[in-house]
C-alpha positions in Angstrom: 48.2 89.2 120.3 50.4 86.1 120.2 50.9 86.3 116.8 52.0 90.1 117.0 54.6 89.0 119.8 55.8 86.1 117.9 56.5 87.9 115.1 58.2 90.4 117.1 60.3 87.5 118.9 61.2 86.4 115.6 62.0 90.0 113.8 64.5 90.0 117.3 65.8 86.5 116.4 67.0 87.1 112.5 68.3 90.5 113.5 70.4 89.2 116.3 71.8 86.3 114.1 72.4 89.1 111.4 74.0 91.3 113.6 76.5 88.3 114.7 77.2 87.6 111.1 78.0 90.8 110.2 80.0 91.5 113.4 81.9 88.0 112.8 82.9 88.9 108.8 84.2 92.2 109.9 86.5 90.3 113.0 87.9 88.0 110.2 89.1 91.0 107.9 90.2 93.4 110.6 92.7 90.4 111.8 93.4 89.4 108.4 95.1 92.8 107.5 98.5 93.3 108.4 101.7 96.1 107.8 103.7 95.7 105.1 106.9 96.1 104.7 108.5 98.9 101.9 112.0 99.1 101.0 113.1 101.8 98.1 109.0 102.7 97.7 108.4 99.3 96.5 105.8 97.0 98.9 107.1 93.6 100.4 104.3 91.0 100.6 106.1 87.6 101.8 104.3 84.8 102.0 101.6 86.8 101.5 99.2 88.8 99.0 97.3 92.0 98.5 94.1 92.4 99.1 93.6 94.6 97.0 93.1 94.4 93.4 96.7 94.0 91.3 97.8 92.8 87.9 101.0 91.1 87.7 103.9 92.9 85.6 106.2 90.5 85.3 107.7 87.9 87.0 111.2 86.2 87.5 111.6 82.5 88.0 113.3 81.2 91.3 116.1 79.7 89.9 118.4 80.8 93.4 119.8 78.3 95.7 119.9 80.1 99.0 122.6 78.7 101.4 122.8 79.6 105.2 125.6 81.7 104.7 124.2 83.5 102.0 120.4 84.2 103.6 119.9 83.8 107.4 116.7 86.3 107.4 114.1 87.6 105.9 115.7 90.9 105.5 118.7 89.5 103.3 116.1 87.6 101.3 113.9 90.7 100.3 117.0 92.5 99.4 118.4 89.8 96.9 115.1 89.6 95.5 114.4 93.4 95.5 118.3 93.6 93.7 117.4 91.3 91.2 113.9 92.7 90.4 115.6 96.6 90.1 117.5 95.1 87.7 114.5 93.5 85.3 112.6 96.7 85.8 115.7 98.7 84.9 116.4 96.3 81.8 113.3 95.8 80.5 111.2 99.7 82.0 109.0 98.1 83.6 107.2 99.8 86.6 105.8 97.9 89.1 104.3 98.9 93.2 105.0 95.4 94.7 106.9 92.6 95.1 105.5 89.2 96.4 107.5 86.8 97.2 107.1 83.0 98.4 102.9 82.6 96.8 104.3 80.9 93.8 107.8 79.4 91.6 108.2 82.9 90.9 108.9 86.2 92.1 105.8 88.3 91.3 106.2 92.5 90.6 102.8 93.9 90.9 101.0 97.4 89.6 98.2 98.3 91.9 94.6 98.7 90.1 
């Protein structure tokens, strides 16, 4: 009889500390999704990436020095750097989903897998 109860109490035990797991791994991704911005059908991830799986198209070195007057927010900033990745894609045909902006030295256009 003790044996059948402690093996119960400990059944009870693992499934708890599973159950906390599991609920604790799914609180991390639910707060670790966010909205992204999307200007001309193009996603905006700044300071951010995907979570999903992407390959990188192509990418264009920050060469910019941006000045107060020129950027004072985050919308001027993903325009210039939308502006200037239209243009490679236009130049070169490239087609791309994504922008991401601020990971790296570069400006990053992605294609979603």
């Amino acid at each position: 009889m003790k044996k059948t109860f402690l093996f119960f109490a400990t059944a009870w035990l693992v499934a708890g500390i599973i159950a906390i797991i599991l609920s604790a791994s799914s609180e991390t991704l639910k707060y670790s999704e966010a909205n992204v911005n999307k200007k001309e059908g193009k996603f905006i991830f700044t300071s951010s990436e995907p979570t999903h799986n992407y390959e990188v198209v192509f990418k264009i070195k920050i060469n910019v020095v941006w000045s107060n007057k020129q950027v004072n927010s985050v919308n001027k900033i993903e325009n210039l750097v939308l502006k200037r990745m239209r243009k490679a894609s236009f130049k070169n045909g490239f087609k791309y989903d994504g922008i991401i902006i601020g990971s790296s030295q570069y400006f990053l256009a992605i294609k979603f897998n």
